[in-house]
C-alpha positions as CSV (number, residue, x, y, z in Angstrom):
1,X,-140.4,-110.2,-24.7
2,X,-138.6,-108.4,-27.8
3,X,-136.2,-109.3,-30.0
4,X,-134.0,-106.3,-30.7
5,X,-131.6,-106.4,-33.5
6,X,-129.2,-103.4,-33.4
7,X,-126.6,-103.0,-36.3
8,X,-123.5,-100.5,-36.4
9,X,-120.9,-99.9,-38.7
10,X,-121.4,-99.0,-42.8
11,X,-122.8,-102.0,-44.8
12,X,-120.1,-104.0,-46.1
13,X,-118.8,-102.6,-49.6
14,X,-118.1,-104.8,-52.5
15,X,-114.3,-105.6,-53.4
16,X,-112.9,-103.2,-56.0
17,X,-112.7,-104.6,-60.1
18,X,-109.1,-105.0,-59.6
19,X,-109.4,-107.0,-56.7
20,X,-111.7,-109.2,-58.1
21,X,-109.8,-109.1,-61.4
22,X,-106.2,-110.8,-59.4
23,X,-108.2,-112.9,-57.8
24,X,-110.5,-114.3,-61.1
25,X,-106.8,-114.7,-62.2
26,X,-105.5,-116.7,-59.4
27,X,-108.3,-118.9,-59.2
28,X,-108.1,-119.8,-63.3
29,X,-104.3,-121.2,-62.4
30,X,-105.4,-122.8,-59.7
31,X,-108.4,-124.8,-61.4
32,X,-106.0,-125.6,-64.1
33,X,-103.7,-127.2,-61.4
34,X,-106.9,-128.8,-59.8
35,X,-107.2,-130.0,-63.3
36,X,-104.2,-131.3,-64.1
37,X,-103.9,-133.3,-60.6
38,X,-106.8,-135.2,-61.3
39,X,-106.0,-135.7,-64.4
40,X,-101.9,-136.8,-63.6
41,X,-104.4,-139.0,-61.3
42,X,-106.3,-140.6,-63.3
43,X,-103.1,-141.6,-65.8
44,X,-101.8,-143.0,-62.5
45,X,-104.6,-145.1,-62.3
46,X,-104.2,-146.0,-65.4
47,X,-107.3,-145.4,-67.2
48,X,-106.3,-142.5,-68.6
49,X,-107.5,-143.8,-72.0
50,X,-111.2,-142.9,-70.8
51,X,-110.8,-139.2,-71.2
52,X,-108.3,-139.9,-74.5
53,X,-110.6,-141.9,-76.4
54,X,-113.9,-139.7,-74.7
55,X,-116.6,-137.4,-77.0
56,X,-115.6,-133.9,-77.3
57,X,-118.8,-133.7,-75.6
58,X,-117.4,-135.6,-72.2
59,X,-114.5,-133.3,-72.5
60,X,-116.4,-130.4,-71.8
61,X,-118.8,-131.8,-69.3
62,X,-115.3,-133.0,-67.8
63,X,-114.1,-129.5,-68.2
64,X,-117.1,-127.6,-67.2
65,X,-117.7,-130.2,-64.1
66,X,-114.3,-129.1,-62.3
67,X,-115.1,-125.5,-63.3
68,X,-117.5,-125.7,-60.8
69,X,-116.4,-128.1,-58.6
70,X,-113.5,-126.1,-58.1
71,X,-115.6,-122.8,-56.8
72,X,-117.9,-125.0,-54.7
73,X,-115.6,-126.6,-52.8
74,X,-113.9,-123.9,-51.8
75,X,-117.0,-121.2,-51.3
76,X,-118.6,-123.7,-49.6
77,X,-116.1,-124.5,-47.4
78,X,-114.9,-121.1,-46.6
79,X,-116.4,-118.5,-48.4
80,X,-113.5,-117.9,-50.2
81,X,-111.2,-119.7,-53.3
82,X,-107.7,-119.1,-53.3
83,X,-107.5,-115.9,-55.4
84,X,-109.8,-114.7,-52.7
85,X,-107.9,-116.0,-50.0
86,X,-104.9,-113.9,-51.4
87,X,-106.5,-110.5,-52.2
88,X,-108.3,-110.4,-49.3
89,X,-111.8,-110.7,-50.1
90,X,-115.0,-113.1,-49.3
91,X,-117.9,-114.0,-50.2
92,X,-121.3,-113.0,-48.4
93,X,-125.0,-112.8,-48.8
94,X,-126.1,-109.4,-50.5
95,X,-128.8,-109.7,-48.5
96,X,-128.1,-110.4,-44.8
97,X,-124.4,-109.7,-45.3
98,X,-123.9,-113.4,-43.5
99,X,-122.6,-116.4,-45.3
100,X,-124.3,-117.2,-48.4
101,X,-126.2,-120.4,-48.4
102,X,-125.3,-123.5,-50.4
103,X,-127.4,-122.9,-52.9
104,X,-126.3,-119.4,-53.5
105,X,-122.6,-121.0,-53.7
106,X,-124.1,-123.4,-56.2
107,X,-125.8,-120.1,-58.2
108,X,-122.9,-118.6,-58.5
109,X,-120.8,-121.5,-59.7
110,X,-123.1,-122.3,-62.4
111,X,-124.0,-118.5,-63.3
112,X,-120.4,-118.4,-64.1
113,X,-121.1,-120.6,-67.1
114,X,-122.8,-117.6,-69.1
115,X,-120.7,-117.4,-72.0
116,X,-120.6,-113.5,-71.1
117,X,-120.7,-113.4,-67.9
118,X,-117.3,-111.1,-67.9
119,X,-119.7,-107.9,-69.9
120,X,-122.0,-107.6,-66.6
121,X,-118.9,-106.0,-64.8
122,X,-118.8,-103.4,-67.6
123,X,-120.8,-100.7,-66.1
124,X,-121.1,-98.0,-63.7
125,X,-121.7,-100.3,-61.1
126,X,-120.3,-103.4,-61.6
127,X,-121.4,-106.4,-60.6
128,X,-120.9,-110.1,-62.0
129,X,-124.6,-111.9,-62.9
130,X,-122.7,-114.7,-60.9
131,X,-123.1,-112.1,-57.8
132,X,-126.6,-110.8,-58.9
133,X,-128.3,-113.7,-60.1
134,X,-127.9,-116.1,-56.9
135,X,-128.0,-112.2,-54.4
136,X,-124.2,-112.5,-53.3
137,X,-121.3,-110.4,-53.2
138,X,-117.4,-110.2,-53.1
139,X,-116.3,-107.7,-50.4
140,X,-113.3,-107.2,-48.3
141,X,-112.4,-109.2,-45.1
142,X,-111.7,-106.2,-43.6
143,X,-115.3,-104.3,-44.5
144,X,-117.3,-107.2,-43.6
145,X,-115.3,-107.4,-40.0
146,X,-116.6,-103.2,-39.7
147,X,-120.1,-104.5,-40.0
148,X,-121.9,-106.2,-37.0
149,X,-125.3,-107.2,-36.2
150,X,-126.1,-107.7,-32.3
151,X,-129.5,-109.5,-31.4
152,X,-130.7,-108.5,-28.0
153,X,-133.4,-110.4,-26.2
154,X,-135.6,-107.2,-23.4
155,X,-137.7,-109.3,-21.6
């Protein structure tokens, strides 16, 4: 018995800057509005005074916790956040091209934290340390759909 694995079509290609630029774009708005709904919550709830009266220092942590909350949720979920959703790209393993795993999703959330992250797409090739460091990549819907890997069973 052998397992065959038989792939056809190009490797997926990553998404273009620009793509990945509108979509960095959209997602910001849309973690401020994630934000500001938990926050407009939390008022509602009346203890609104805990964030008001909090450290600088919880602020941030507050901050920086639905920074990544935000990107987890939604990579995790789907592979995609919704600037990704509207440009038309996803999220994949560099590796295996297949959904990347939690931990890779966590990676790249917390990789986005590097005060410069934005400098490692200045280059010939660019690619985010948020896509190198966890071995992930932003590529098209449509490229990932060209690429397919079969696994045959010959007994």
């Amino acid at each position: 018995m052998e397992i065959i694995n038989q792939t056809y079509g190009e490797n997926p290609q990553k998404a273009e800057w620009w793509r990945r630029l509108i979509g960095f774009s959209i997602d910001i708005i849309g973690y401020f509005i994630l934000l500001w709904i938990v926050y407009y919550l939390i008022e509602l709830l009346s203890i609104g005074y805990l964030i008001e009266d909090a450290s600088i220092v919880f602020r941030y942590i507050y901050f920086y916790f639905f920074y990544i909350f935000y990107y987890v949720l939604f990579e995790s979920l789907t592979n995609r956040t919704l600037g990704k959703i509207i440009t038309g790209t996803i999220v994949i393993n560099s590796l295996t091209f297949k959904k990347p795993s939690l931990g890779q999703i966590f990676g790249r959330s917390f990789s986005r934290l590097i005060p410069f992250d934005f400098i490692s797409f200045i280059s010939s090739k660019p690619r985010g340390w948020h896509d190198s460091i966890p071995n992930t990549m932003v590529t098209t819907i449509k490229s990932k759909h060209e690429f397919k890997t079969i696994n045959k069973i010959d007994l």
